[in-house]
N, C-alpha and C positions, 0 to 999 in steps of 0.2 A: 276829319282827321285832327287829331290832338298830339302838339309834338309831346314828348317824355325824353330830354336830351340824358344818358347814362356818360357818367364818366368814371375814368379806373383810379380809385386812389390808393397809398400806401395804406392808412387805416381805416377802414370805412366809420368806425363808433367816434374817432376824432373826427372828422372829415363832416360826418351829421353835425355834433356837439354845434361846433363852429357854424355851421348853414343857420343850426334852427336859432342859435346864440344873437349869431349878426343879419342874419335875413329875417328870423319869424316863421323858418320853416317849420313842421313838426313832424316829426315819425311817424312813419306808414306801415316799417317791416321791420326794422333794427336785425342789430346781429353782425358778426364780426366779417361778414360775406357782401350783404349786400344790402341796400337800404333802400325805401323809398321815402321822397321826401316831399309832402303836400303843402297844399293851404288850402283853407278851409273847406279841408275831405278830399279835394282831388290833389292827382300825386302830378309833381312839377319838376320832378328831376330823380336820377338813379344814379347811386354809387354803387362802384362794386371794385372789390379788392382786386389788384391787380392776376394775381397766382389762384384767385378760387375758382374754381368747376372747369378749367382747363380748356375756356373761348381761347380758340386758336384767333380771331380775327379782333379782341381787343386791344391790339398792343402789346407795347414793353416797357415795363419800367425801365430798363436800363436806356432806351430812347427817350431824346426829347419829346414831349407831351404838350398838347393843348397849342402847340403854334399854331396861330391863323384859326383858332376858334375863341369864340368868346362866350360865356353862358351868361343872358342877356334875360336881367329880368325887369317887368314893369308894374309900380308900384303906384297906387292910390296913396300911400301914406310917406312923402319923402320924405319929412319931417322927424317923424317916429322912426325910420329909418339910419336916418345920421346920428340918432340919439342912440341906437343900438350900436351901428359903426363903432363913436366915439367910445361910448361903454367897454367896447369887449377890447377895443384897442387893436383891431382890425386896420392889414394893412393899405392904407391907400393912395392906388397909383398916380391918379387925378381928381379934380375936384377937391367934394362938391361943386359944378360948374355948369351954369349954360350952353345948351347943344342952340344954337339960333337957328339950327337948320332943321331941325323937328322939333324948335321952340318947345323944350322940354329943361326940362335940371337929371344930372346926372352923376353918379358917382364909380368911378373906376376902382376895385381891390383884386386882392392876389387871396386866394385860399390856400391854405394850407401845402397841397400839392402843386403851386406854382399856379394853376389855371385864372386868367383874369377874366371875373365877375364884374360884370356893372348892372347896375341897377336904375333905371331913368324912370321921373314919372311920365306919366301920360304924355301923349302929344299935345301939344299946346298948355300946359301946365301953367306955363311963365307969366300966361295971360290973364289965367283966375284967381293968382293971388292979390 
């Protein structure tokens, strides 16, 4: 089993822009409905417009969104990573900072639609630099 976490945003073509911008994502499907969004070839996350194909179980924009989930990614490159962060001028909630308890680096941002993103690398990172 391989997760594909989907989430509903206000724009999906902005919402990509900003992934593949500050993450490194890139385009699987594009299109103003629903996107998937890979590295290198497999696909690691789903936006999808809130109002399109009429999923009665995703939601409501006019409800608060994303409480108590975090979309939790883990990187080989943190480095190259902060470098994009800092570039795009992405927002961010904490960090860059050591997690000591999965002895890793991590960095906490808000995407577009409010949802917080972090990105940590590997477990035990702290140790191989």
């Amino acid at each position: 089993m391989k997760p594909q976490p989907l989430i509903a945003v206000r724009d999906v073509e902005a919402s990509s822009r900003w992934y593949q911008a500050v993450l490194g994502l890139k385009s699987g499907h594009g299109g103003p409905d629903y996107e998937q969004l890979t590295w290198r070839g497999r696909m690691v996350m789903q936006l999808h417009r809130w109002e399109a194909h009429a999923h009665s179980h995703i939601g409501s924009p006019s409800k608060p969104h994303g409480n108590g989930v975090l979309v939790w990614f883990q990187t080989d490159h943190f480095e190259t990573l902060l470098q994009r962060v800092r570039r795009q001028g992405a927002r961010v909630l904490e960090g860059p900072q050591v997690n000591r308890n999965a002895n890793h680096r991590e960095i906490w941002l808000q995407d577009p639609d409010g949802y917080v993103v972090v990105v940590a690398g590997p477990y035990g990172d702290i140790g191989k630099r």
